[in-house]
VMD Tcl script that draws the C-alpha trace (Angstrom):
set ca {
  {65.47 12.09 73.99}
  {67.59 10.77 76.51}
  {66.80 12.31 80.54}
  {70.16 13.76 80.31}
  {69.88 16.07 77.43}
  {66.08 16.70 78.53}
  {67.37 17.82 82.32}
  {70.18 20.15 80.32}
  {67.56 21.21 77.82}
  {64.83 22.20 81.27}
  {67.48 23.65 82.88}
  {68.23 26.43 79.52}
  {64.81 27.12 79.50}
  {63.97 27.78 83.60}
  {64.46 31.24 83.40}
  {62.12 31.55 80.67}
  {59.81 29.66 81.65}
  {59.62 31.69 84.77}
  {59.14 35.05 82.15}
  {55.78 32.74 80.36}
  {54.61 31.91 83.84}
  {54.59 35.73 84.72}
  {51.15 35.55 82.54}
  {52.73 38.84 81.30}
  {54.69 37.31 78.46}
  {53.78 35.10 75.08}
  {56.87 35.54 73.02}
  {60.58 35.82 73.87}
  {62.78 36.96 71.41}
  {66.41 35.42 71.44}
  {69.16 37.49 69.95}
  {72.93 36.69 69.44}
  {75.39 37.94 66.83}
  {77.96 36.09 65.08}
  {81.34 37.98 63.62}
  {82.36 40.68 66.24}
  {85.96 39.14 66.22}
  {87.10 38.12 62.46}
  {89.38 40.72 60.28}
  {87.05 40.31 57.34}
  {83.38 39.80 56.15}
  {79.83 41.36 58.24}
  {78.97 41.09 61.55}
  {75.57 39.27 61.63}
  {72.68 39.21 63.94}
  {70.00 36.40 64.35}
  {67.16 37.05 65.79}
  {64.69 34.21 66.94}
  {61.11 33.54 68.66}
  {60.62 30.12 69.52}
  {57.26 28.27 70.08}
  {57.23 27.70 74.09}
  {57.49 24.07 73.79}
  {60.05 23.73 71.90}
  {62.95 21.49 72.67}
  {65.19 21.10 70.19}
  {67.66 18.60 71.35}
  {71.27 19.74 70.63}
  {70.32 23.06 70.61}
  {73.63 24.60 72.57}
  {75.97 27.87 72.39}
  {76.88 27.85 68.62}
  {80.70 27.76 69.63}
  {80.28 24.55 71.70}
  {79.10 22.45 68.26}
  {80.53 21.71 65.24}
  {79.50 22.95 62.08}
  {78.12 20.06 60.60}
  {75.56 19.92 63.27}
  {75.30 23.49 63.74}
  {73.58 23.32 60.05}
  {71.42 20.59 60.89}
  {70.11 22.46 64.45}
  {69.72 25.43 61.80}
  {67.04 23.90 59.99}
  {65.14 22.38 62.64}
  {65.18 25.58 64.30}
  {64.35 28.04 61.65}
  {61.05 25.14 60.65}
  {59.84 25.48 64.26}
  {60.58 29.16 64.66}
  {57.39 30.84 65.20}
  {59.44 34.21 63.64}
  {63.22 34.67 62.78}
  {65.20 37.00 60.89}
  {68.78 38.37 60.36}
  {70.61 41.72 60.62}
  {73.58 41.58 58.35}
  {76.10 44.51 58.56}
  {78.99 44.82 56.47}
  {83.05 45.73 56.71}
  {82.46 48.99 55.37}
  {79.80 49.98 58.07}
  {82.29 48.59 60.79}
  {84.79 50.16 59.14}
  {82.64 53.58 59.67}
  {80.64 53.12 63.02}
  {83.03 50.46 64.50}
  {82.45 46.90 65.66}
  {80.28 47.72 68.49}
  {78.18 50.19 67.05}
  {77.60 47.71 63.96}
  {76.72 44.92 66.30}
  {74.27 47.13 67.80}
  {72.61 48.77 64.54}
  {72.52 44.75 63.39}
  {70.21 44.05 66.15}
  {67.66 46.78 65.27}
  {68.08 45.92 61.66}
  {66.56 41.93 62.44}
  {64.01 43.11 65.04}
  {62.60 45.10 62.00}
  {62.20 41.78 59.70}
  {60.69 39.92 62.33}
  {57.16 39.02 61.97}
  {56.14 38.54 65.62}
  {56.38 41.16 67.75}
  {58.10 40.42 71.00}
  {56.89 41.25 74.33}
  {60.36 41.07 75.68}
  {63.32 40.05 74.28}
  {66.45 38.62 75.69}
  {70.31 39.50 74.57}
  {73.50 38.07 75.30}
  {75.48 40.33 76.93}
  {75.00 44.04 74.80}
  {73.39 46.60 76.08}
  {72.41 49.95 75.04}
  {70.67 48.61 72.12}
  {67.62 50.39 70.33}
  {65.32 47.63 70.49}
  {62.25 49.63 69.02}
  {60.58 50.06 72.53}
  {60.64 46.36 73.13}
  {62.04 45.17 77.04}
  {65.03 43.65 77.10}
  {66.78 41.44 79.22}
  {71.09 41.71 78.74}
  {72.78 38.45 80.13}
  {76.47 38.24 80.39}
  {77.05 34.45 78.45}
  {73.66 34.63 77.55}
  {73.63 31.80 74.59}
  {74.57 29.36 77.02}
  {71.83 30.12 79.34}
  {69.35 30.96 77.39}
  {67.71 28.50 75.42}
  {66.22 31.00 72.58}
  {69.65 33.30 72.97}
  {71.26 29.97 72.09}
  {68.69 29.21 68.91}
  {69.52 32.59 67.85}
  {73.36 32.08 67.78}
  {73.20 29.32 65.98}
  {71.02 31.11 63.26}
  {73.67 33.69 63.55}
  {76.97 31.50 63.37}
  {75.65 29.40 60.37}
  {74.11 32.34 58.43}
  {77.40 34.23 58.58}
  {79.55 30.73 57.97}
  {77.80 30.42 54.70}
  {78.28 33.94 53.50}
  {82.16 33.48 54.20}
  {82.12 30.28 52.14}
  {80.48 32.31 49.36}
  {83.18 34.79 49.64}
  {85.68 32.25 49.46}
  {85.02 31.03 46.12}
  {86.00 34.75 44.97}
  {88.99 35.02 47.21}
  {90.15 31.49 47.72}
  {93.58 32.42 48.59}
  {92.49 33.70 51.93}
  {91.16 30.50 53.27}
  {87.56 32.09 54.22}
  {85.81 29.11 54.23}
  {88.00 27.47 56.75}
  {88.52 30.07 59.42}
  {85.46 32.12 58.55}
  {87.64 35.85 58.02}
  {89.11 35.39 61.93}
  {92.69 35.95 62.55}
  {94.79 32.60 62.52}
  {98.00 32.54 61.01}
  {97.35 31.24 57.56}
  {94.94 34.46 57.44}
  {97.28 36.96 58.57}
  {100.35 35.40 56.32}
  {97.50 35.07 53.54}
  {97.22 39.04 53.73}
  {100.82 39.41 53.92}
  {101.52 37.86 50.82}
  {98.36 39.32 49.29}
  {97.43 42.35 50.89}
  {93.48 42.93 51.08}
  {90.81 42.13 49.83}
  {87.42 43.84 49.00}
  {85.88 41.98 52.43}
  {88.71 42.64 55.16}
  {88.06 45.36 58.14}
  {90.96 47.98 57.25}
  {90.34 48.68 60.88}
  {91.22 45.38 62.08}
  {94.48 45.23 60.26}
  {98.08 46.16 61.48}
  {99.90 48.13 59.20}
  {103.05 45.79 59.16}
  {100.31 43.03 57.98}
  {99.64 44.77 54.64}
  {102.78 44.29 51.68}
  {104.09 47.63 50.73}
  {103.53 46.96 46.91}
  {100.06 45.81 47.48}
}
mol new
graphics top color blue
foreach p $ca { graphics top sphere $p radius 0.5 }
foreach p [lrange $ca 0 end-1] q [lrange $ca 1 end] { graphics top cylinder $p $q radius 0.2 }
display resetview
């Protein structure tokens, strides 16, 4: 590993080192969700613990790298993981509880699966989260800081990538697999020609979007 990447690497994982070296502390629980923004599919919460030691070179704020890599980081990180898991919540629940409120109930659905039990956990940027008694630690930008907030967004990001390119081989003409359900202008035009489909967020679509014979 080049010093570069190793200084950027020490520098995501000072704070928590400074949690381990409390002698209070033997597992840190990243959490980030993927999905809060997109007009169709779940909103998805990963959920990591990561061996102390671990240094996972790459390893970076899911939106900063590309998806190719993002899937190899994915692996590397889910082998080394010493637990992980997933909270997967879908358009109807948003539809019902909102965004927020499904972001939330994700995170106490993956803290459930989890293995380990955390002794605190760490969160980018929610709060007000039932975290099953566990501490936790909200940080504005979190999963770039953080160096198991930013394992856990990448477990996130690619988890819900691949469950929008399932969902594109049953609704192609949406372009799912290329924008991942968020709201460019093929999507929106895609809906307007279209009208819905049995993934989109009726709450996250304008009226004017949806064709009156559809």
């Amino acid at each position: 590993m080049k010093e570069k990447e190793l200084k950027r690497l020490t520098n995501l994982k000072a704070n928590e080192e400074k949690l381990y070296e409390s002698k209070k502390v033997k597992f840190i629980c990243g959490i980030d969700e993927a999905g809060r923004g997109p007009l169709a599919g779940p909103v998805v919460v990963g959920t990591v613990i990561m061996p102390r030691d671990s240094m996972i070179e790459g390893v970076n704020d899911s939106k900063k790298i590309s998806e190719s890599k993002r899937e190899m980081l994915y692996e590397k990180i889910t082998s080394e993981a010493i637990s992980y898991s997933v909270g997967i919540i879908d358009h109807k629940v948003i539809d019902n509880i909102n965004i927020l409120n499904a972001t939330k109930l994700a995170v106490t659905t993956a803290l459930k699966e989890l293995a380990v039990k955390p002794d605190v956990i760490l969160v980018d940027a929610l709060t007000g989260i039932d975290t099953l008694g566990i501490p936790y630690i909200s940080e504005i930008k979190g999963d770039s800081k953080e160096y198991s907030i930013s394992c856990a967004s990448i477990i996130a990001k690619v988890t819900r990538d691949r469950i929008m390119r399932e969902w594109d081989e049953v609704y192609p003409v949406y372009g799912f697999a290329k924008h991942k359900g968020y709201g460019t202008a093929f999507h929106i035009q895609a809906i307007k020609e279209n009208g819905l489909c049995q993934i989109h967020r009726r709450s996250f679509i304008k009226d004017d979007w949806i064709p009156k014979d559809k």
